[in-house]
C-alpha positions in Angstrom: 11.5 0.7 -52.4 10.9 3.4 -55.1 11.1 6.0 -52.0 14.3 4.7 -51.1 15.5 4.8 -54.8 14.1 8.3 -55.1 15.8 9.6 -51.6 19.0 8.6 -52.8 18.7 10.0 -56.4 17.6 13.1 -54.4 20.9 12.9 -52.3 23.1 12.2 -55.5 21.8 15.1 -56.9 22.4 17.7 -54.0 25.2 16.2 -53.7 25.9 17.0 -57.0 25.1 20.6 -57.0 26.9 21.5 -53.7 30.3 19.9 -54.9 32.9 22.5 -56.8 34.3 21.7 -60.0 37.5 23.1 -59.4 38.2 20.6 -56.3 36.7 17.4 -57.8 36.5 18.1 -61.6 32.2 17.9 -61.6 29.4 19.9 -59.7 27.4 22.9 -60.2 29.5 24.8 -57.5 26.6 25.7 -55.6 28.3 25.2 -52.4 28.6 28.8 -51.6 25.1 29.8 -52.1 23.7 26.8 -50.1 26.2 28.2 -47.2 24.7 31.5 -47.5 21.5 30.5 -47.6 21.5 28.2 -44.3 23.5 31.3 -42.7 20.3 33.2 -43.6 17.2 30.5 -43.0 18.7 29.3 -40.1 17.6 32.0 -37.1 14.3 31.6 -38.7 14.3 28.2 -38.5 15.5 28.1 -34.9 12.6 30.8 -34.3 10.0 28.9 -35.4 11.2 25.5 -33.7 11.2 27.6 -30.3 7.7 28.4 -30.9 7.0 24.8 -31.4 8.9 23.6 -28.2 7.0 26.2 -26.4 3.4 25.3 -27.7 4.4 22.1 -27.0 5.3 22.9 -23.5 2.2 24.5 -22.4 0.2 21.5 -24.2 2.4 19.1 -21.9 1.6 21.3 -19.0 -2.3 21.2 -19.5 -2.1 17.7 -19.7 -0.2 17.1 -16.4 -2.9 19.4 -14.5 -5.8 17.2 -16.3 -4.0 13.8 -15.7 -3.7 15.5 -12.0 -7.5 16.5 -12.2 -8.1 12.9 -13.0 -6.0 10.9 -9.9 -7.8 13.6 -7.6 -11.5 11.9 -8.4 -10.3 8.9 -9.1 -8.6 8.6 -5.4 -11.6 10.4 -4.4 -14.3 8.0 -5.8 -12.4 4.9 -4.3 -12.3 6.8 -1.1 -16.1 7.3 -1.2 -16.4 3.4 -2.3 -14.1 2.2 0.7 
């Protein structure tokens, strides 16, 4: 409960900051500077999330080959059994 409580004081406040005071008559005005600074954080941000998807892409691939690896003896063992 005092996450939720805390999450939306969080949101009131950024909220707070982005609106202008010209259009609704309270705010920091911030709006602008937030703008400019997504514009700048966001290539980085995609950078880095491509790296993830990537590393996570050959760690998915290893595990197919070892699952593969796996079924092999597995169908290999019941073959020797049978």
């Amino acid at each position: 409960m005092k996450s939720l409580i805390i999450g939306i004081v969080i949101l009131a406040a950024a909220a707070f900051a982005v609106i202008s005071p010209d259009v609704a008559g309270f705010g920091l005005g911030w709006g602008e500077d937030v703008a400019a600074f997504l514009r700048g954080g966001l290539p980085v941000i995609a950078v880095l999330i491509g790296i993830i998807a990537v590393f996570i892409g050959i760690a998915d691939m290893k595990d197919r080959a070892e699952a593969r690896k796996e079924e092999a003896q597995a169908a290999r063992a019941e073959n020797k059994e049978a």
